[in-house]
C-alpha positions in Angstrom: 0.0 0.0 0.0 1.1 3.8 -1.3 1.9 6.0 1.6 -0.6 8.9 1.4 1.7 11.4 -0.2 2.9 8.7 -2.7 -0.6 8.1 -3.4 -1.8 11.5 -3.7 1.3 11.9 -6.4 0.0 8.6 -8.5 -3.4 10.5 -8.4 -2.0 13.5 -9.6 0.0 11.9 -12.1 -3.3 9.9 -13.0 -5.1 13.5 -13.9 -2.2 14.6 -15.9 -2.9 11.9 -18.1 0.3 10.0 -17.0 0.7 6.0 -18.2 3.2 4.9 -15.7 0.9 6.5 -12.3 -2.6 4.7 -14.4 -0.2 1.4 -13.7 1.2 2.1 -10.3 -2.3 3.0 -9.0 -3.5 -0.4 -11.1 -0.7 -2.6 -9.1 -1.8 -0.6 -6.0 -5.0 -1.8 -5.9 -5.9 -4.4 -8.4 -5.7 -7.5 -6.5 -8.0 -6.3 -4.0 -10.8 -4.8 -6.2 -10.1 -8.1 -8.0 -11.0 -9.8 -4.7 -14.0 -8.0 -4.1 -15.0 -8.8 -7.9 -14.7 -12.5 -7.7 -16.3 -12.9 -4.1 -19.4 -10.9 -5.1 -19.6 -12.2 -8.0 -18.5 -16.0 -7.6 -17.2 -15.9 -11.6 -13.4 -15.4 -11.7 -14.1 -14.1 -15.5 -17.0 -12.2 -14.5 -14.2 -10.6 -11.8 -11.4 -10.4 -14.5 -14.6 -8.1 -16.8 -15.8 -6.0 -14.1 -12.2 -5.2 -12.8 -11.3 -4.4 -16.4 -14.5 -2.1 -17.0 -13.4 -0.7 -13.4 -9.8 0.6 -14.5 -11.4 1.8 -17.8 -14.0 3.8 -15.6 -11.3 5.2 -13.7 -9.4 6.4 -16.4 -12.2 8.5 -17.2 -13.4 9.6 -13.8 -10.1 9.9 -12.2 -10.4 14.3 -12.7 -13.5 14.1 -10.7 -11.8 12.8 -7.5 -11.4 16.1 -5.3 -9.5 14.8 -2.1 -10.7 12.4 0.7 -10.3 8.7 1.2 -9.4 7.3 -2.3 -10.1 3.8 -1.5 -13.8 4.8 -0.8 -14.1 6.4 -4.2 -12.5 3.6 -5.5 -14.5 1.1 -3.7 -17.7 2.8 -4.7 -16.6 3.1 -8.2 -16.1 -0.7 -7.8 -19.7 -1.2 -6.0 -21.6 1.0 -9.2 -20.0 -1.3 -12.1 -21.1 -4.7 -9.6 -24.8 -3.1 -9.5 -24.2 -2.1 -13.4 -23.6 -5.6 -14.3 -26.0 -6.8 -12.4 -28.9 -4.7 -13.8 -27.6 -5.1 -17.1 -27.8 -9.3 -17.1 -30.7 -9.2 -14.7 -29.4 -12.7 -13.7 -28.1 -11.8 -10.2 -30.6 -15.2 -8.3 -29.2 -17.4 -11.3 -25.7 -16.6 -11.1 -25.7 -17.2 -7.1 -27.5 -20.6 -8.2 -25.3 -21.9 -10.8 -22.3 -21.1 -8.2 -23.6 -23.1 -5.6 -24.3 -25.9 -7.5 -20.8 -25.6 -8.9 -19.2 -25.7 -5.5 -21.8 -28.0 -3.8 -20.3 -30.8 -6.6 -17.0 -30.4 -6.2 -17.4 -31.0 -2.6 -19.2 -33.6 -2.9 -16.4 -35.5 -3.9 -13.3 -34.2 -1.9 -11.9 -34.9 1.6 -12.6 -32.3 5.0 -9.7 -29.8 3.7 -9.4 -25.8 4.2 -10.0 -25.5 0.6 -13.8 -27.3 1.3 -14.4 -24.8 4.4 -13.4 -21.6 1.9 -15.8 -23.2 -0.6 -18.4 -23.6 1.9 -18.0 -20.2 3.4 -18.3 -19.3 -0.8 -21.6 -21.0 -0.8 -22.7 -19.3 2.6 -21.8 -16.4 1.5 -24.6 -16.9 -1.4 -27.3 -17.4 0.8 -27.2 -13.9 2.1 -28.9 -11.3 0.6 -27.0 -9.3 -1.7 -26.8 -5.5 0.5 -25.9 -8.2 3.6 -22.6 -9.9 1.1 -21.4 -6.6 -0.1 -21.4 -5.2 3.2 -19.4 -8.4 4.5 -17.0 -8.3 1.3 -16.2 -4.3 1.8 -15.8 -4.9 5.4 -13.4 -7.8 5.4 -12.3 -8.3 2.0 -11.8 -4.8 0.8 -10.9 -4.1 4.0 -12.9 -0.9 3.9 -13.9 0.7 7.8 -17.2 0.7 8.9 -16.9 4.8 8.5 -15.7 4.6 4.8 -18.3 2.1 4.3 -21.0 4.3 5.6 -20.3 7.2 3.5 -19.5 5.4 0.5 -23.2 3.7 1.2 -24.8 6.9 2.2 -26.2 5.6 5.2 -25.3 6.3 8.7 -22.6 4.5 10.3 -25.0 2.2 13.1 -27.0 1.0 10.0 -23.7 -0.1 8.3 -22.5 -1.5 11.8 -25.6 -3.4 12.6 -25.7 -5.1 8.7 -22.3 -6.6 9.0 -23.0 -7.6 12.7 -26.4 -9.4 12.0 -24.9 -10.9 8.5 -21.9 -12.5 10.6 -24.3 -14.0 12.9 -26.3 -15.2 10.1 -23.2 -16.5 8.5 -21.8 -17.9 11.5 -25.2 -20.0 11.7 -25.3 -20.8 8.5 -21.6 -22.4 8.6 -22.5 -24.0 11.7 
């Protein structure tokens, strides 16, 4: 991670028009928006698109960034192409679907491992609600705070508090 004044060079590097800060802030931060992509989404080529579409998006909005926490601009940047893609297939229940059956197979089949608790926590994950899973992904994969969440959301900070806390506890019963 970019120290904040190395960061807020990259950006202004990024708004003169500059290749080589476009690729540092890219290496800064792909993996995790990558992350956030493939967790919501369950499809690592629907993650490898949206991510794609994301940097493209940011190399057009990157002027109208005026200061603040970058990650939550980023990150709700991020959130608007998910919800995008989403209304644009309208296939947001059958993707969940076909993932779970995907992972519910290949468990089927293979030993008590790590890899089949991640998988199960993948289809867990599914069960929730989508507002409850991006809240969780933002929170612990993005590794947003509860106060960039909230303003990034537009909601106040309790409300984002008390949707990750009851959609751990429903995840927590649902892993039981």
């Amino acid at each position: 991670m970019a120290e904040d004044s190395d960061l807020v060079q990259i950006i202004n590097g990024c708004k003169a028009g500059k290749a080589e800060s476009f690729e540092k802030l890219i290496d800064i931060y792909a993996k995790r928006c990558y992350g956030y992509f493939c967790r919501l989404t369950g499809s690592q080529t629907t993650a490898d698109d949206l991510l794609s579409e994301l940097f493209v998006k940011l190399v057009g909005k990157i002027n109208s960034y005026k200061g603040g926490s970058f990650e939550s601009w980023l990150f709700k940047i991020a959130s608007n192409v998910f919800h995008d893609c989403l209304r644009q297939k309208q296939q947001q229940a059958k993707l969940a679907e076909v993932r779970k059956k995907q992972v519910e197979r290949e468990i089927k089949g293979a030993k008590k491992s790590t890899d089949e608790r991640v998988d199960e926590l993948q289809i867990q994950l599914e069960k929730l609600d989508g507002d409850t899973k991006e809240v969780i992904m933002l929170r612990f994969y993005s590794q947003l705070s509860f106060k960039e969440i909230a303003r990034m959301r537009a909601e106040p900070i309790g409300t984002t508090l008390a949707k990750v806390h009851r959609g751990l506890k429903k995840l927590r019963k649902l892993m039981e």
